[in-house]
Every structure is written in structure tokens, then in C-alpha cells.
ZADO-1210 file (C-alpha; in nm, 4 decimals, padded with zeros to 6 digits):
<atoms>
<atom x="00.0000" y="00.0000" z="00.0000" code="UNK" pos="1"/>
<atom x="00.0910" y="00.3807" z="-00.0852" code="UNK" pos="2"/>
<atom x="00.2060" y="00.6070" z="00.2263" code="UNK" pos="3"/>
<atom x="00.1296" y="00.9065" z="00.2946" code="UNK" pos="4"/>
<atom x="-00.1774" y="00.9458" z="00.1400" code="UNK" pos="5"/>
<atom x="-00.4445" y="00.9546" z="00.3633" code="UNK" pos="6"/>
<atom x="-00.5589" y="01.2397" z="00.6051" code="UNK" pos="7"/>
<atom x="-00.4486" y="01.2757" z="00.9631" code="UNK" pos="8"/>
<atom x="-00.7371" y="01.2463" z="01.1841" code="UNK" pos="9"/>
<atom x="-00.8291" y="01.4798" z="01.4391" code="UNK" pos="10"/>
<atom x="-01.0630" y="01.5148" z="01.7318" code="UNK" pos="11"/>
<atom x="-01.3503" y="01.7765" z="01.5390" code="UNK" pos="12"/>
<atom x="-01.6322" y="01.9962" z="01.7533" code="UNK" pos="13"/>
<atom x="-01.9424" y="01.9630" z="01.5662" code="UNK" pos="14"/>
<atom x="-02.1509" y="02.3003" z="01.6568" code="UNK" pos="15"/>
<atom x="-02.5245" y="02.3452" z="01.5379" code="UNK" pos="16"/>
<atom x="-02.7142" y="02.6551" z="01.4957" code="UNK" pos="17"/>
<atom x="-02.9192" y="02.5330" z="01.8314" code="UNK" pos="18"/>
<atom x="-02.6089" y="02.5399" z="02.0578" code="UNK" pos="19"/>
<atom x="-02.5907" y="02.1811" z="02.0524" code="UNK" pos="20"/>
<atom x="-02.2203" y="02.0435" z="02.0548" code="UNK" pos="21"/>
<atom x="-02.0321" y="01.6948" z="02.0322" code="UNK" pos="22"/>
<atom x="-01.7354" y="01.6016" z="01.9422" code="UNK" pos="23"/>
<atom x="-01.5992" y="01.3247" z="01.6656" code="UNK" pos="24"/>
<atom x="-01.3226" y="01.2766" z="01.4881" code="UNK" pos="25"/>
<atom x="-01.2909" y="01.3957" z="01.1102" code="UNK" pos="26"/>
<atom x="-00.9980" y="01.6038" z="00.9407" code="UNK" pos="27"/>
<atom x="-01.0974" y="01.9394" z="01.0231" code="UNK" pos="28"/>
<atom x="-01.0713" y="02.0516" z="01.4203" code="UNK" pos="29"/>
<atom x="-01.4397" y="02.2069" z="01.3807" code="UNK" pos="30"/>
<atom x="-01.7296" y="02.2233" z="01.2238" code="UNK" pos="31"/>
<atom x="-02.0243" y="02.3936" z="01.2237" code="UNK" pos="32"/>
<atom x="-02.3504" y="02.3084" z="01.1448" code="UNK" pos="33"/>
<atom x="-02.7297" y="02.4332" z="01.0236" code="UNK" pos="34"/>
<atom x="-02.9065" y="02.1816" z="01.1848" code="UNK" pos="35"/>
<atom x="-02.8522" y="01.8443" z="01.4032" code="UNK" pos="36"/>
<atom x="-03.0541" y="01.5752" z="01.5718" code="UNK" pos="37"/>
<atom x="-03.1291" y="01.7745" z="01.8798" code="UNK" pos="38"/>
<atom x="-03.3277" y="02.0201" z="01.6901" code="UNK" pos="39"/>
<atom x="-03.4485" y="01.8274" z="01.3271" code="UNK" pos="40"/>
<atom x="-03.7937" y="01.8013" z="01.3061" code="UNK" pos="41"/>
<atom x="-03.7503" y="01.4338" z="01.2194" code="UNK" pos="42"/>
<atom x="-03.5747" y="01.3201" z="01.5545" code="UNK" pos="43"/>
<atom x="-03.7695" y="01.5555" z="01.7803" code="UNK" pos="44"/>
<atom x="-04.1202" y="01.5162" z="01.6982" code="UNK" pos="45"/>
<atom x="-04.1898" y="01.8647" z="01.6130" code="UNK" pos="46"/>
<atom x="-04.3131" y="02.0679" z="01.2964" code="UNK" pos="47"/>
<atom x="-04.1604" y="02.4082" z="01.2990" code="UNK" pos="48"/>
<atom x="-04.2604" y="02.6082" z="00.9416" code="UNK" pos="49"/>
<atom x="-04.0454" y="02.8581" z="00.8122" code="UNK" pos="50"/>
<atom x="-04.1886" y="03.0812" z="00.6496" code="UNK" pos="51"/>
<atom x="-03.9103" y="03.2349" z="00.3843" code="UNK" pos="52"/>
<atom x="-04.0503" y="03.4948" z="00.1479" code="UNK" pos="53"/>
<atom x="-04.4237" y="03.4654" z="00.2195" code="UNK" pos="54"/>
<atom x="-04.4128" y="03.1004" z="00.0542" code="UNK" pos="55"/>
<atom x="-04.7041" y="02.9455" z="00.2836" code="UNK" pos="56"/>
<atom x="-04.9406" y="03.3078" z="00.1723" code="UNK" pos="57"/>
<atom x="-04.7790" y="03.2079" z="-00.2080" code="UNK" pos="58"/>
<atom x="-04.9215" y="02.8745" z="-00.2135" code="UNK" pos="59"/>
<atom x="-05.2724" y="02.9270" z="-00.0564" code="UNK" pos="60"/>
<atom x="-05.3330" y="03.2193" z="-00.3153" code="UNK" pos="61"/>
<atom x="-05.1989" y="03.0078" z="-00.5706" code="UNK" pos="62"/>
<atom x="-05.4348" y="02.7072" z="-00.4914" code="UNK" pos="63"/>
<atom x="-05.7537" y="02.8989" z="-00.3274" code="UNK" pos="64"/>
<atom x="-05.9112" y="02.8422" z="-00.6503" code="UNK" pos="65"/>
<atom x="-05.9131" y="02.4629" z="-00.7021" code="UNK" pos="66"/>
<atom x="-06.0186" y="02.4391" z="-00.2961" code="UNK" pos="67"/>
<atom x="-06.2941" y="02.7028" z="-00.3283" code="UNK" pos="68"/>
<atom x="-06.4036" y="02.4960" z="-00.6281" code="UNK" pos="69"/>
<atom x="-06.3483" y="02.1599" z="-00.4276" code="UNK" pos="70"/>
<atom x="-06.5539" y="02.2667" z="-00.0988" code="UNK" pos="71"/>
<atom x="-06.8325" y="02.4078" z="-00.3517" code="UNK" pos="72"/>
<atom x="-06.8763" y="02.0164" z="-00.4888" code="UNK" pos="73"/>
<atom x="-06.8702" y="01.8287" z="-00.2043" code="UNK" pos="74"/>
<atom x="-07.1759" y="02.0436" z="-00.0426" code="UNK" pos="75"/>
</atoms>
């Protein structure tokens, strides 16, 4: 096998957004990070919507149509 060609390993501080931190090992001493398991909706059981831009207004003007139409038929 080749030498020298692999990365030295390091102990790495992973930090989220939350203020969550662990360590692990990796090639860079630290690391920073949007999101994690402490706070992902996924692992924590809760629905947080972020609302970028007005997207959640965007899509009920976009669709108010086709439900208006929808509620109108099933009465």
C-alpha cells in the first residue's frame, strides 16, 4: 500500500445553529452546522414552518381556486 496518502485524523467539535455540541473525529478541528438531531424536526417530533418569502401566503393564493371549487362540490 501507498504512504502518505491519507488524512491525519483529528478530534472535530461539531456546533449546530441550536447550541448543541459533540465532538468526533474527522480532518478538520471544527465544524459547524445548520441543523442536528437535537433540533431536526424528524428526531424531535416537532413541525416548525419557516416561512421564507411569504411562501405558505404564495401557495394558498396560488391554490384557493381549485379548494374554493373543491368545498363548492362536495356540499
Amino acid at each position: 500500500m501507498k504512504e502518505n496518502i491519507h488524512p491525519k485524523y483529528v478530534e472535530m467539535k461539531v456546533t449546530c445553529g441550536c447550541g448543541n455540541t459533540f465532538v468526533t473525529r474527522g480532518v478538520k478541528p471544527e465544524l459547524r452546522v445548520d441543523i442536528c438531531n437535537a433540533c431536526h424536526p424528524f428526531y424531535t417530533g416537532r413541525v416548525k414552518f419557516v416561512d421564507t418569502a411569504g411562501r405558505i401566503e404564495k401557495f394558498k393564493r396560488r391554490y384557493s381556486a381549485f379548494y374554493q371549487k373543491k368545498e363548492q362540490q362536495d356540499k
